[in-house]
N, CA and C atoms as an extended XYZ file, in Angstrom:
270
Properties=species:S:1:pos:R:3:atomname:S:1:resname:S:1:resid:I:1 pbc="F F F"
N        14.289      -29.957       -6.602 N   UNK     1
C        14.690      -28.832       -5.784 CA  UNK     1
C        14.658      -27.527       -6.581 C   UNK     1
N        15.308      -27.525       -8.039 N   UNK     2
C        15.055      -26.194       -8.737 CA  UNK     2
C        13.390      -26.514       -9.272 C   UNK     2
N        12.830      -26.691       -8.967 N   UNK     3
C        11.210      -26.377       -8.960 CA  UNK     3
C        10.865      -25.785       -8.136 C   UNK     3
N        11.365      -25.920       -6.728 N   UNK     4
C        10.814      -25.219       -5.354 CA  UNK     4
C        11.115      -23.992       -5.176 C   UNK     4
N        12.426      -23.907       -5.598 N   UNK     5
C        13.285      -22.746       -5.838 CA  UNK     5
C        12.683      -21.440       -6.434 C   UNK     5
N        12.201      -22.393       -8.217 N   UNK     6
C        11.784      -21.375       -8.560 CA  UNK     6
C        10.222      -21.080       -8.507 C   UNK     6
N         9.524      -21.863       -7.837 N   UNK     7
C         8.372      -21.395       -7.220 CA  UNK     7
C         8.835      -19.927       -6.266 C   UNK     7
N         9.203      -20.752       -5.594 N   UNK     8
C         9.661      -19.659       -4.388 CA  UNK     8
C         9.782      -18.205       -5.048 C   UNK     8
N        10.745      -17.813       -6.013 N   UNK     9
C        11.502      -16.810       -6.578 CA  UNK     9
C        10.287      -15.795       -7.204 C   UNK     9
N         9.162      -16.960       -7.981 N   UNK    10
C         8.074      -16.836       -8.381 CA  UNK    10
C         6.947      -15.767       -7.619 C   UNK    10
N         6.855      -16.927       -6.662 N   UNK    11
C         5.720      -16.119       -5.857 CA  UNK    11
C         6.390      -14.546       -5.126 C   UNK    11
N         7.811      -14.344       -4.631 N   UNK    12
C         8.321      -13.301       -4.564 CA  UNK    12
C         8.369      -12.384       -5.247 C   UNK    12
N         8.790      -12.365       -6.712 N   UNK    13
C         8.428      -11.564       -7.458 CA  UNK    13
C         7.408      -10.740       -7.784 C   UNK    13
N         6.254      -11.925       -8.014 N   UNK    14
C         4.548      -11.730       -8.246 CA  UNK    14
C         4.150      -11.025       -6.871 C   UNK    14
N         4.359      -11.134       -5.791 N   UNK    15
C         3.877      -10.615       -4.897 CA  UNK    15
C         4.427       -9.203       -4.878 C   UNK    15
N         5.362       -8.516       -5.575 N   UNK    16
C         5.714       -7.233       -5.311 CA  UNK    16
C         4.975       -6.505       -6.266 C   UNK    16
N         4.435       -7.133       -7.611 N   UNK    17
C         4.135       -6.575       -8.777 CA  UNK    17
C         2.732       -6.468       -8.540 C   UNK    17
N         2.161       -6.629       -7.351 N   UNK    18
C         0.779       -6.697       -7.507 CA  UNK    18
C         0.238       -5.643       -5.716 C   UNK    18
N         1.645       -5.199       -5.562 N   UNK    19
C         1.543       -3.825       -4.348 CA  UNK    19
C         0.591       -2.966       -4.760 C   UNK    19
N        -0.553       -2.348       -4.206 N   UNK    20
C        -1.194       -0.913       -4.320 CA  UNK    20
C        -0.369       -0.204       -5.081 C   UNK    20
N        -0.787        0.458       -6.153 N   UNK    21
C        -0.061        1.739       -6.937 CA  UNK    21
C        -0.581        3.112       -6.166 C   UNK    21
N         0.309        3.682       -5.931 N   UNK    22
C         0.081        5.196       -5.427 CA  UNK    22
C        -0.588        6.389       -6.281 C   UNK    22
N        -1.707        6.685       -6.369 N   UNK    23
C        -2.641        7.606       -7.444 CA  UNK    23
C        -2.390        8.921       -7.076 C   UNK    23
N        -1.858        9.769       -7.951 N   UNK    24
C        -1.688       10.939       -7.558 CA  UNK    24
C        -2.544       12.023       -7.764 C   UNK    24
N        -2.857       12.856       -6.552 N   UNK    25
C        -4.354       14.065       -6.456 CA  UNK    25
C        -4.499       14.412       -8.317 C   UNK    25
N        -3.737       14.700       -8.719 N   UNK    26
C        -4.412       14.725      -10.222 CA  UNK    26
C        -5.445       13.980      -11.120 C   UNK    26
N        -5.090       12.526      -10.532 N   UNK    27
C        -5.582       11.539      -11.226 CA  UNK    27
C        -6.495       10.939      -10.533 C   UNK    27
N        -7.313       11.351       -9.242 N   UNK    28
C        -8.255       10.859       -8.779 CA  UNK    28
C        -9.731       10.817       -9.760 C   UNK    28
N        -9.711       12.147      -10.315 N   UNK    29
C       -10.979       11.924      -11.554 CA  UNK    29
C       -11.509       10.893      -12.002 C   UNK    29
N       -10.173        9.628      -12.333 N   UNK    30
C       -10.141        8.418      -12.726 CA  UNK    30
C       -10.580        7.391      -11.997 C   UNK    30
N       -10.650        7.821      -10.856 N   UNK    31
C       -10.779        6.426      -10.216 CA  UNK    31
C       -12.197        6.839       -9.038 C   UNK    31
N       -12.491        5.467       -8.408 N   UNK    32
C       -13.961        5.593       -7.393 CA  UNK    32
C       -13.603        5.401       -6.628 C   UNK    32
N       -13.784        5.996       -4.997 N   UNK    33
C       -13.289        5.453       -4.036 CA  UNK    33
C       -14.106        4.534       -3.113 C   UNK    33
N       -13.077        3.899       -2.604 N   UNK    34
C       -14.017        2.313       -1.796 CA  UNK    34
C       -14.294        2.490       -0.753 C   UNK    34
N       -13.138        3.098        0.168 N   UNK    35
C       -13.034        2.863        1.687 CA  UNK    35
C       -11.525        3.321        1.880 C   UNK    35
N       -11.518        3.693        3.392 N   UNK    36
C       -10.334        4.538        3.946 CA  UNK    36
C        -9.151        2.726        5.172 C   UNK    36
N        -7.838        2.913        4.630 N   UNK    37
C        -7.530        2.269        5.420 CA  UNK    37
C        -6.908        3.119        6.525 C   UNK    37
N        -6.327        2.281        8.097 N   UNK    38
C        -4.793        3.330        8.277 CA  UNK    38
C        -4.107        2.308        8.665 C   UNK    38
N        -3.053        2.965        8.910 N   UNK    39
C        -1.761        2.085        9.528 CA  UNK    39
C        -1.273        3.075       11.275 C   UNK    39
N        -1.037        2.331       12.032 N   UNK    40
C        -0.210        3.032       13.323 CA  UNK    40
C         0.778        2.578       13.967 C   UNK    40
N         2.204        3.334       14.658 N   UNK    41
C         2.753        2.447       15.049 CA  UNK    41
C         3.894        1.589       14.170 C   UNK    41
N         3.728        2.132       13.368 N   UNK    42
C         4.790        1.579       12.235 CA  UNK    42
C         6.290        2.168       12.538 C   UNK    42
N         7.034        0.985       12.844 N   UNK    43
C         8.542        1.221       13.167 CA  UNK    43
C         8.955        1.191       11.684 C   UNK    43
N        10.227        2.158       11.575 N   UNK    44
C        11.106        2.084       10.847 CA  UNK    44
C        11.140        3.157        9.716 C   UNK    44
N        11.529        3.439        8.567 N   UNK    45
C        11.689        4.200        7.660 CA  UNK    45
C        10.021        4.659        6.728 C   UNK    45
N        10.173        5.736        6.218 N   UNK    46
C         8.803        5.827        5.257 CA  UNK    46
C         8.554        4.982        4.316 C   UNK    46
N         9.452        4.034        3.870 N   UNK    47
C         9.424        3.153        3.366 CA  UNK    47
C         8.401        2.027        3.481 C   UNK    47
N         9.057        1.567        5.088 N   UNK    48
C         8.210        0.798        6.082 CA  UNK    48
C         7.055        1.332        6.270 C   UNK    48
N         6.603        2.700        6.349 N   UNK    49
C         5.275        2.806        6.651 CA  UNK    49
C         4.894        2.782        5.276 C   UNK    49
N         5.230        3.001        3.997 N   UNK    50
C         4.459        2.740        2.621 CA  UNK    50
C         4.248        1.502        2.297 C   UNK    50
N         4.986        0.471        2.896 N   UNK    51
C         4.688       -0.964        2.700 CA  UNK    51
C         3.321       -0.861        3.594 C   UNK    51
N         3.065       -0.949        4.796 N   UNK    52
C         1.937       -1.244        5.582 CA  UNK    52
C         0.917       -0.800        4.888 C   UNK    52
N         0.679        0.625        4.356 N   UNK    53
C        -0.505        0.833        3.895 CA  UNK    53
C        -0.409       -0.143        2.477 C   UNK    53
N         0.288       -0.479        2.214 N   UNK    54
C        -0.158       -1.094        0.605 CA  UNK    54
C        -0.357       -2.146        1.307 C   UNK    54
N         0.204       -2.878        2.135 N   UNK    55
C        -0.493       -3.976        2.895 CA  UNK    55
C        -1.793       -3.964        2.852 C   UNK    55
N        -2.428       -3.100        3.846 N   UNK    56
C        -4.066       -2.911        4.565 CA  UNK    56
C        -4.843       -2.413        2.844 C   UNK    56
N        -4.281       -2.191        2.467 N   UNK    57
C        -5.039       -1.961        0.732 CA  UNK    57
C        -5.139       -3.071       -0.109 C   UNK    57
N        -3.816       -3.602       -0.125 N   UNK    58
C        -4.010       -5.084       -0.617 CA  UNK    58
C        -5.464       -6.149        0.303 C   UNK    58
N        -5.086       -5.848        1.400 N   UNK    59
C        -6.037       -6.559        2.208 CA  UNK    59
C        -7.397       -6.244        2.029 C   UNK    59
N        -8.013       -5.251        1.144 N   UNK    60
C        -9.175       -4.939        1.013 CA  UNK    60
C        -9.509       -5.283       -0.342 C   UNK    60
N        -8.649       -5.469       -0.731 N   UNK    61
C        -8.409       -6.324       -2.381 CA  UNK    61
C        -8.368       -5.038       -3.413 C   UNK    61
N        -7.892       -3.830       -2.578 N   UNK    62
C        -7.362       -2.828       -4.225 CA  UNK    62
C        -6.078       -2.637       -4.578 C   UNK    62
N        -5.960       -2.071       -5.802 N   UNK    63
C        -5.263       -2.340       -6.561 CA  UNK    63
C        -4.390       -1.104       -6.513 C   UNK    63
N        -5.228        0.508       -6.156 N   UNK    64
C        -4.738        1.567       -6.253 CA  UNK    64
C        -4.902        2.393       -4.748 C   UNK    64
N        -4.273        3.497       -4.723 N   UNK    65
C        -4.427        4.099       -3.295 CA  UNK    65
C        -3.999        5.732       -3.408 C   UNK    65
N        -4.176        6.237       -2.480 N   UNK    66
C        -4.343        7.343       -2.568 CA  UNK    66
C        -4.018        8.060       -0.995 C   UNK    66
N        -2.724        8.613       -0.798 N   UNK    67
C        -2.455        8.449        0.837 CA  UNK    67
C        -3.059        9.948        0.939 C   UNK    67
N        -3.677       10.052        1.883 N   UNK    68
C        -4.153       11.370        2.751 CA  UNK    68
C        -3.393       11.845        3.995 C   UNK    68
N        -2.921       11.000        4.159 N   UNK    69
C        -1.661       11.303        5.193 CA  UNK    69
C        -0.818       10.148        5.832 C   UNK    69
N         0.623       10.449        5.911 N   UNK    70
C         1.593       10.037        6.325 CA  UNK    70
C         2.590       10.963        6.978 C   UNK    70
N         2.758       10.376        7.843 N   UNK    71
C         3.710       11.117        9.413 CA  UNK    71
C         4.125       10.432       10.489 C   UNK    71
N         5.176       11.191       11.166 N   UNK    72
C         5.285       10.322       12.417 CA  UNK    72
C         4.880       11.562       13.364 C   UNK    72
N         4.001       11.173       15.001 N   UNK    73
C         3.428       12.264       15.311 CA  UNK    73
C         4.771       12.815       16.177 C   UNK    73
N         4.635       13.932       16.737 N   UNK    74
C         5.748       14.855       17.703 CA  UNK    74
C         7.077       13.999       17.205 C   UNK    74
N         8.086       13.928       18.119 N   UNK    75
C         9.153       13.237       17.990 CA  UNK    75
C         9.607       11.788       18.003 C   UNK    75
N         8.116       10.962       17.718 N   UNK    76
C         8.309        9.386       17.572 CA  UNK    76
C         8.890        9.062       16.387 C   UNK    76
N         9.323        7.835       16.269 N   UNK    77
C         9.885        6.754       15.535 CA  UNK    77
C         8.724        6.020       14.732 C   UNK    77
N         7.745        5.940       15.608 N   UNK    78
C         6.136        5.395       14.971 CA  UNK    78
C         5.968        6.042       13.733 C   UNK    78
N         5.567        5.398       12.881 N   UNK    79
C         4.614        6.511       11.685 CA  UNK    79
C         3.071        5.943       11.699 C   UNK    79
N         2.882        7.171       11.369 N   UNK    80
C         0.991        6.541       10.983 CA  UNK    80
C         0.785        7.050        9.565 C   UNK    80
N        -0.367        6.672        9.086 N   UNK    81
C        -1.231        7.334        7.822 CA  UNK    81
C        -2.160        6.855        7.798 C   UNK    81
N        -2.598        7.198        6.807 N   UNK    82
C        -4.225        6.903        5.791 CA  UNK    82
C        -3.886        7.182        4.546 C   UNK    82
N        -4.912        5.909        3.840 N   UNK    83
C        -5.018        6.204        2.416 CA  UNK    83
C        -6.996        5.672        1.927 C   UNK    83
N        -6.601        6.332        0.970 N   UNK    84
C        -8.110        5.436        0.321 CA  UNK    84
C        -7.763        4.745       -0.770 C   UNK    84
N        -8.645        3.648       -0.221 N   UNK    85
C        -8.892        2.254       -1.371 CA  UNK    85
C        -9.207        2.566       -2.697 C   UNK    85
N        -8.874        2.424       -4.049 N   UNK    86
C        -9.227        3.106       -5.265 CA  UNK    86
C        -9.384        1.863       -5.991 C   UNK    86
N       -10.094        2.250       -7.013 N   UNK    87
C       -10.698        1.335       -8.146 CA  UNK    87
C       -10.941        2.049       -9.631 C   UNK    87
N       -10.560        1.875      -10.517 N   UNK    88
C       -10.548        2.221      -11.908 CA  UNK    88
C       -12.308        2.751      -12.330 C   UNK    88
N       -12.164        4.049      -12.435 N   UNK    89
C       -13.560        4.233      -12.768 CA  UNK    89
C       -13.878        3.816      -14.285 C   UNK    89
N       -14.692        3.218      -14.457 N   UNK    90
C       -15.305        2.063      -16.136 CA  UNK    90
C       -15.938        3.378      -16.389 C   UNK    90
């Protein structure tokens, strides 16, 4: 049972440490861009909408990101954004 446990604890951990990093307009020089995700419709805090896009970024298999916009439109609860997919320029 403490094997499962600490699998469990495991893969929780590892899964946070491997979220999209947020690249800031300075530091784009560094990096190539892949592709644009978005998110819409996102209930809850900016928080919640910064998880989704690192979601849809993870899902494209990068590592870094770069938001172009985040908002909620007129007086909704929804948030939307965009970011771009980033990759370490070699």
């Amino acid at each position: 049972m403490k094997k499962v446990i600490s699998a469990v604890m495991l893969m929780l951990i590892t899964g946070s440490v491997f979220a999209a990093q947020i690249v800031p307009k300075s530091e784009l020089n560094n990096y190539v861009k892949k592709e644009r995700v978005s998110i819409s419709n996102v209930m809850g805090g900016k928080s919640k909408a910064l998880e989704a896009l690192r979601a849809e970024v993870d899902k494209k298999g990068g590592e870094y990101m770069y938001i172009t916009s985040l908002d909620r439109p007129g007086d909704s609860s929804h948030w939307r954004g965009t970011a771009i997919v980033l990759e370490k320029a070699k």
